[in-house]
C-alpha positions as CSV (number, residue, x, y, z in Angstrom):
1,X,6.3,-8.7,-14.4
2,X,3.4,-7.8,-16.6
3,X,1.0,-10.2,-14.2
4,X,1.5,-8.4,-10.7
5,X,-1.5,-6.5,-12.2
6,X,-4.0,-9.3,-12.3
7,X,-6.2,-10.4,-9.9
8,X,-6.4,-14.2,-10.7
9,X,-2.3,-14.1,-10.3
10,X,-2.7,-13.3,-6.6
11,X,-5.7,-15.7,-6.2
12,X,-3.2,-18.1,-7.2
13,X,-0.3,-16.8,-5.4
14,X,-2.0,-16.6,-1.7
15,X,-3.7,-20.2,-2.5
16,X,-0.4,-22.1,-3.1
17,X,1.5,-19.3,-0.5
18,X,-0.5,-19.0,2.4
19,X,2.1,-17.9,4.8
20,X,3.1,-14.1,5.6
21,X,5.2,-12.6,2.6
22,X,6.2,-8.5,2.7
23,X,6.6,-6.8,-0.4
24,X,9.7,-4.0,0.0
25,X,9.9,-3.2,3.3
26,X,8.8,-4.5,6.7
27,X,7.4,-2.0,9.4
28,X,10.5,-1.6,11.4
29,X,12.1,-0.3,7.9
30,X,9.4,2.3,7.0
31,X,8.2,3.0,10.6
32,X,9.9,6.2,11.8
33,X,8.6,7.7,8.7
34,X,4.9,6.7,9.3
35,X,4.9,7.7,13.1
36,X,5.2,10.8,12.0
37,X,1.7,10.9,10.8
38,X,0.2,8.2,12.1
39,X,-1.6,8.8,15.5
40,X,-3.1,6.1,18.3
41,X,-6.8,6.8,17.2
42,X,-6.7,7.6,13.6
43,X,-8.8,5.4,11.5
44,X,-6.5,3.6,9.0
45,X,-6.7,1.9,5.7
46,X,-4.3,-0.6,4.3
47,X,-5.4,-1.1,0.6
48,X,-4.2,-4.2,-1.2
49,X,-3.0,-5.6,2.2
50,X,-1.8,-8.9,1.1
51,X,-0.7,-11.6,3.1
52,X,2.1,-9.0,5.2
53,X,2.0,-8.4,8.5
54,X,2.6,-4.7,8.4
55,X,-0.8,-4.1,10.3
56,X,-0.4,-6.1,13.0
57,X,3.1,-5.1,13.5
58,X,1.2,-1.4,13.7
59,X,-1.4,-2.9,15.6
60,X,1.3,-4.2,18.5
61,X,2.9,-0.4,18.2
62,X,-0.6,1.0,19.1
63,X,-2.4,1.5,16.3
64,X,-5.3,-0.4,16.3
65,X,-8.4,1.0,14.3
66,X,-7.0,-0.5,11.0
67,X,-9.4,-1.2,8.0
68,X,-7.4,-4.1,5.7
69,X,-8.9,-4.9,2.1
70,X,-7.2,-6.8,-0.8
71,X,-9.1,-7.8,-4.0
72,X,-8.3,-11.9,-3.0
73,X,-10.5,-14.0,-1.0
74,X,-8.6,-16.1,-0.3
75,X,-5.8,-14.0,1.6
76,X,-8.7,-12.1,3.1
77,X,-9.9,-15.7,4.3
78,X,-6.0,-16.3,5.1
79,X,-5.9,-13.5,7.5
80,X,-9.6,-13.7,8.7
81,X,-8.3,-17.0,10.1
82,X,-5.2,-16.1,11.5
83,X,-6.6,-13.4,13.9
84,X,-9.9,-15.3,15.0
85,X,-8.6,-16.1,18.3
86,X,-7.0,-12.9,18.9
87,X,-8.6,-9.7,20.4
88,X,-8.4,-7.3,18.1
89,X,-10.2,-4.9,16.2
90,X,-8.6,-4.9,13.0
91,X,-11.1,-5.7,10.0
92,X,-10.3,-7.2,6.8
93,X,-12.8,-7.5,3.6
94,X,-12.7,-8.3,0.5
95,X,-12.5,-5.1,-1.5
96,X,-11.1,-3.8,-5.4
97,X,-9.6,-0.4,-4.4
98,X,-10.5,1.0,-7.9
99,X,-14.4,0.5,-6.3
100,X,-14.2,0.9,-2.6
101,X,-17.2,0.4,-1.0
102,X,-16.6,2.4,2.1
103,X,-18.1,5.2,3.6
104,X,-16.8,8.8,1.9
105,X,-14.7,10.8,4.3
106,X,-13.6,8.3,7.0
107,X,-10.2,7.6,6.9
108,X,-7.3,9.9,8.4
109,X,-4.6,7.7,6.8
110,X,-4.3,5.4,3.9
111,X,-1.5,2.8,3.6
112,X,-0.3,1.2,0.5
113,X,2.5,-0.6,-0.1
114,X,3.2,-2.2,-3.6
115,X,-0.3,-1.9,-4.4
116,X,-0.3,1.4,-6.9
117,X,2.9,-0.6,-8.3
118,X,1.2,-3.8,-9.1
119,X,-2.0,-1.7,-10.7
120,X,0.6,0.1,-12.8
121,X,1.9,-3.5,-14.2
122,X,-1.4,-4.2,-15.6
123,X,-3.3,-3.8,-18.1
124,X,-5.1,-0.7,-18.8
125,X,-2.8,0.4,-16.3
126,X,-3.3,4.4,-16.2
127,X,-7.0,4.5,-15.9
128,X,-6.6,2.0,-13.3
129,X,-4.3,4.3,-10.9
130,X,-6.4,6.7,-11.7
131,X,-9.2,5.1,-10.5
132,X,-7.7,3.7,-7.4
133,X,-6.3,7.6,-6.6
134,X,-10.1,9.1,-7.0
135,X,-11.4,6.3,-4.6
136,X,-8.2,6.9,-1.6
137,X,-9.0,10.5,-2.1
138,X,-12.8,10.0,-1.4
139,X,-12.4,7.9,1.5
140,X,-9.9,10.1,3.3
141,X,-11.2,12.7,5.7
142,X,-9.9,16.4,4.9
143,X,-6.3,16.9,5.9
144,X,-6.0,12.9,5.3
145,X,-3.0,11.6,4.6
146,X,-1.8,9.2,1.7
147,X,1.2,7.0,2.2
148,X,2.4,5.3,-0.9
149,X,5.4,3.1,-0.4
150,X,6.6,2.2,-4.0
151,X,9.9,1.2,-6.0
152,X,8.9,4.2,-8.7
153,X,11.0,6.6,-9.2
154,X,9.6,10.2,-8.6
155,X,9.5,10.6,-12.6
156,X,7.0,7.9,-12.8
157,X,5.0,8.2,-9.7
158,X,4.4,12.0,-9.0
159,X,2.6,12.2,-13.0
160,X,-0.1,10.3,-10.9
161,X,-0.3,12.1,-8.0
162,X,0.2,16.1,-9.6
163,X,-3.4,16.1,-11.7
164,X,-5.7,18.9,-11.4
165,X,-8.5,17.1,-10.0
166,X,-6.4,16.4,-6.9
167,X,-4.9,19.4,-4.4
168,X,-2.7,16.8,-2.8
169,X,0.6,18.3,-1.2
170,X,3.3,15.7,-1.8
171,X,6.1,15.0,-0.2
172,X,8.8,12.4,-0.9
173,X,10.8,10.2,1.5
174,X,13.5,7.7,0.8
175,X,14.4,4.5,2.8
176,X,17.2,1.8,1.7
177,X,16.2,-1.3,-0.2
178,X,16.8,-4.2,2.9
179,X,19.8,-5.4,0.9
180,X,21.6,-1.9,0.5
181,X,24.0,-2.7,2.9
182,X,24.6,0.2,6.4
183,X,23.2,3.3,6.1
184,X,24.9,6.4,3.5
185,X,24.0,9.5,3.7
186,X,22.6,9.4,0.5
187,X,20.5,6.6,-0.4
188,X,22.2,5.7,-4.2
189,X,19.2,6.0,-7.1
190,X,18.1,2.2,-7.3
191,X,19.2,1.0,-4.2
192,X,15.9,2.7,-2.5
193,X,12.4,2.3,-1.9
194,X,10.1,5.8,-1.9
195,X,7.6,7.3,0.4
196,X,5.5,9.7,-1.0
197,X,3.1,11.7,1.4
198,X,0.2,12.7,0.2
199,X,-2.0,15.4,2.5
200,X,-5.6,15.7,1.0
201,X,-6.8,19.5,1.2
202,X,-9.7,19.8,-0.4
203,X,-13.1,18.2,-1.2
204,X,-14.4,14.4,-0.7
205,X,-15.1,13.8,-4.5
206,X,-12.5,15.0,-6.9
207,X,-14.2,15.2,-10.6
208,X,-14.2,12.1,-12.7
209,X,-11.3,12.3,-15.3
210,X,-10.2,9.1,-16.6
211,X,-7.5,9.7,-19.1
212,X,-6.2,7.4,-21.6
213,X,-3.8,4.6,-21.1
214,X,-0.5,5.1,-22.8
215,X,0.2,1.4,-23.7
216,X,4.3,1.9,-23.7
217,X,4.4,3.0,-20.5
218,X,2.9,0.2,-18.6
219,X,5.0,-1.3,-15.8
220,X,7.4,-4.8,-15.6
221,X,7.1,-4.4,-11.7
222,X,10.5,-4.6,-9.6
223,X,12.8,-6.8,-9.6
224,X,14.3,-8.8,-6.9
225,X,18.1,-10.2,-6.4
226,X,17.5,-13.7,-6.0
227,X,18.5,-13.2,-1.7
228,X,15.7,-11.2,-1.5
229,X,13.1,-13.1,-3.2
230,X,11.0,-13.9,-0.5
231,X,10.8,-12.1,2.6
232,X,8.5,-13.7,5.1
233,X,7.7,-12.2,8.1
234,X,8.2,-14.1,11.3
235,X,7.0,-11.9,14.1
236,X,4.9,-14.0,16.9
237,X,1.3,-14.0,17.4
238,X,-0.4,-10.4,18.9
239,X,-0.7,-12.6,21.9
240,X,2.8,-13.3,22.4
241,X,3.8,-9.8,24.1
């Protein structure tokens, strides 16, 4: 679905959904993966946060310096007025992460889930992830780490990651789609979301290199049994421990 890459599609989207909606994977599904690098005082981005509740379901596991930004006002309103009353120190702004306006070298992790997808579904689509990978790697402190949950196959995903402007070292996880029944010892192609791990090494400003867009190759975005169409998160308020 070519229009998961617009902007004005999830203006619409969060102003006639305003509840919590979670694209692939909630955080008790991907969490024993991220624990693995995510630590009690790191300083944590969440680009193209939505209206999910994956940070405060991080927040109530301990990790509590998260930085939320999606390129809606509205959801960013959505969520500024859902955790008004409660005490804590999670931000959330309004923010296009092809143009981050946040300091250079701050971050130990960044978080995305679904957001390189939806880029890739849009128009333009190439020099747009490549835009949005230059700005993660600038705000990530040395040794940071990327997290990219996605639906994208390693042949799709790791041209965008394995450029020579980047000295990422990439890893790749796999966790079962929510409908793919008990776990297998091997998660069946299709029937899985990935996790690629990306550990920054090097400098805070890779070279610009913004290549061309091969038009063919431009995303329909995944595709969701009719069960799994909307999966809303219904964990309680922070306050209700």
């Amino acid at each position: 679905m070519a229009h998961f890459g617009k902007p004005e599609y999830w203006e619409d989207r969060y102003t006639k959904e305003p509840e919590p909606f979670d694209w692939y994977q909630r955080y008790s599904g991907i969490s024993d993966i991220l624990t693995q690098y995510l630590k009690p005082d790191h300083q944590i981005l969440n680009v193209g946060c939505g209206s999910s509740r994956l940070s405060e379901e991080m927040y109530k596991d301990g990790y509590q310096h998260i930085t939320n930004i999606d390129i809606s006002p509205t959801v960013i309103k959505q969520l500024q007025e859902r955790y008004k009353e409660e005490s804590v120190n999670m931000k959330f702004q309004t923010m296009d992460v092809r143009k981050l306006e946040l300091p250079v070298g701050t971050f130990d992790i960044a978080i995305d889930k679904a957001t390189l997808d939806s880029i890739l579904c849009g128009e333009g689509s190439y020099s747009s992830a490549e835009q949005m990978l230059r700005e993660i790697y600038k705000v990530l402190a040395p040794n940071g780490i990327y997290i990219c949950i996605s639906y994208g196959t390693p042949e799709k995903r790791e041209k965008h990651f394995k450029k020579p402007e980047f000295d990422w070292i990439l890893s790749v996880e796999k966790v079962e789609k929510p409908t793919a029944g008990t776990a297998k010892e091997e998660a069946k192609e299709g029937a899985v979301h990935y996790i690629y791990i990306l550990k920054k090494q090097g400098s805070s400003l890779p070279p610009p290199k913004i290549p061309e867009d091969p038009k063919e190759d431009k995303e329909e975005g995944p595709q969701f049994p009719p069960q799994i169409s909307k999966i809303s998160s219904t964990f309680p308020r922070l306050t209700q421990q």
